[in-house]
C-alpha positions as a printed Julia matrix, in Angstrom:
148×3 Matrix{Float64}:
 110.37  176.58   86.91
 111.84  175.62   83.33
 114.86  173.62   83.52
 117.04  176.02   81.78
 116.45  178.73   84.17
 117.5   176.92   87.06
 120.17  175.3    85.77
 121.58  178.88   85.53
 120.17  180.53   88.72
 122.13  177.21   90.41
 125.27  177.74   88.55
 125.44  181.91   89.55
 124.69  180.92   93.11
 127.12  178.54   93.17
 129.67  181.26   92.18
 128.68  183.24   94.68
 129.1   180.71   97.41
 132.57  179.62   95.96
 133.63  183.18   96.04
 133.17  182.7   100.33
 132.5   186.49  100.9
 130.26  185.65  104.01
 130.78  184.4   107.53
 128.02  182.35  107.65
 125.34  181.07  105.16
 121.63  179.93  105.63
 119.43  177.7   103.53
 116.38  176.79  103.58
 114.96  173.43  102.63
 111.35  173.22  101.53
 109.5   169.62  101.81
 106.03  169.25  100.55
 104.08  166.79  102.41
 100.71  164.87  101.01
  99.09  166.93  103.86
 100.37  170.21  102.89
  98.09  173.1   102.04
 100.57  172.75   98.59
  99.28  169.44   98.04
  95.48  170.06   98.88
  94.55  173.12   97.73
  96.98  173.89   94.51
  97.57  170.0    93.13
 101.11  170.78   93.88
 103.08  167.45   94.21
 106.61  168.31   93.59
 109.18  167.93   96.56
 107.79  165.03   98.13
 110.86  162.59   97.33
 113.65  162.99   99.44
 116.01  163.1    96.66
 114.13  166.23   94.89
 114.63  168.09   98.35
 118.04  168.14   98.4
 120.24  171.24   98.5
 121.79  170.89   94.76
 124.6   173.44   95.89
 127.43  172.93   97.97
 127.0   173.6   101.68
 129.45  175.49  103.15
 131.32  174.47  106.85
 129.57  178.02  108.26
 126.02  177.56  107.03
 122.85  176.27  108.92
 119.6   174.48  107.09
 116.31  175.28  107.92
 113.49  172.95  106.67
 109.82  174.04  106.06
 106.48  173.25  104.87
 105.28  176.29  104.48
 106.19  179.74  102.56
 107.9   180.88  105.32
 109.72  180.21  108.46
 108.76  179.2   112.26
 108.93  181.93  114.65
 111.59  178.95  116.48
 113.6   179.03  113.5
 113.47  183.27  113.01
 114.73  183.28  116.55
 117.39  180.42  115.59
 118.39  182.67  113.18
 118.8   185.83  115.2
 121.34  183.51  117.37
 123.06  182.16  114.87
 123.82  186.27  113.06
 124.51  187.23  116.38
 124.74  190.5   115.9
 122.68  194.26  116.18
 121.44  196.03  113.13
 121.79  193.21  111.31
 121.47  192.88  107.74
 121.34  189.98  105.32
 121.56  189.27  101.53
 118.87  186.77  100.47
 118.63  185.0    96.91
 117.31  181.5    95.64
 114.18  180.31   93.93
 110.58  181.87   93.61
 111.19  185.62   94.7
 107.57  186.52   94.66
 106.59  183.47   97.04
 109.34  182.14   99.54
 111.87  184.67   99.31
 109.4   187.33   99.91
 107.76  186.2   103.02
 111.2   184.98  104.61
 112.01  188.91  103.94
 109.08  190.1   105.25
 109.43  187.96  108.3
 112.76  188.93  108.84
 112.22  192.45  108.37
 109.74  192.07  110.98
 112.14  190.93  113.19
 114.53  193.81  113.0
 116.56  191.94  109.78
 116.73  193.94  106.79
 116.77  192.1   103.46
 118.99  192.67  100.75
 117.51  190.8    97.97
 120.47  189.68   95.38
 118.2   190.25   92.12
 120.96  188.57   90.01
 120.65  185.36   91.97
 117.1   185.1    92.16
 114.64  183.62   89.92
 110.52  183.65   89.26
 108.44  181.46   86.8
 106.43  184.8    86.41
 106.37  188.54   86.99
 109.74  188.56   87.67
 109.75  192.53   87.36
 106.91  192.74   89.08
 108.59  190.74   91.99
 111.49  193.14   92.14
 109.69  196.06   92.14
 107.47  194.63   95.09
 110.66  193.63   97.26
 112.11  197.47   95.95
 108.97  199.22   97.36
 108.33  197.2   100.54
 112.04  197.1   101.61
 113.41  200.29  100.27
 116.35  198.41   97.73
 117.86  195.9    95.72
 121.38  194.71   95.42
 122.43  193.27   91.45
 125.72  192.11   92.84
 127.34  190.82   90.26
């Protein structure tokens, strides 16, 4: 993703989270291993350094991080999750980088555990088909939020 881009997807985000409107907050953490199917089947060799795997935005008290190597989560850590929301009907707004790849199959995963996503178009970001991303969440999920 250009630098531009996510210098201003990071920025909105980090609005959001100074605004504190939640209870609780999870990230996700995504570390790319030499043995990844990242590495050895698309040449993809980015994240490998600890320092590029940081979370670049600050983490609040109330927030959980979930690493993975993978596009989505462990059923362990969907379960974590479940605990840590503690609640019935639940619901959860989602954002952060590549909507048509991680973001959409942590949705669909939660979704399939009886979470509903909320996808925050406004902090989300694609390097391509963009549009075409939010009309996939839109149609599998049923909406979109473009909280400001």
């Amino acid at each position: 993703m250009n630098k531009r881009v996510y210098k201003k997807l990071m920025k909105r985000i980090r609005n959001l989270i100074d605004k504190n409107d939640y209870e609780k907050y999870i990230f996700t953490k995504f570390i790319n291993k030499n043995n990844s199917m990242f590495y050895r089947c698309l040449n993809w060799k980015n994240l490998q350094a600890e320092y590029s795997q940081n979370i670049c935005l600050p983490v609040p008290n109330n927030s959980v991080i979930f690493e993975k190597e993978t596009y989505s989560l462990s059923e362990e850590q969907i379960v974590e999750i479940k605990s840590y929301l503690n609640a019935e009907n639940m619901e959860v707004d989602i954002c952060g980088l590549q909507t048509d790849a991680c973001v959409y199959a942590i949705s669909l995963q939660l979704f399939d555990s009886e979470i509903l996503p909320n996808l925050l178009v406004n902090y989300t970001a694609t390097e391509n088909n963009f549009k075409f991303a939010i009309r996939m969440f839109k149609h599998q999920f049923g909406k979109i939020n473009k909280r400001k």
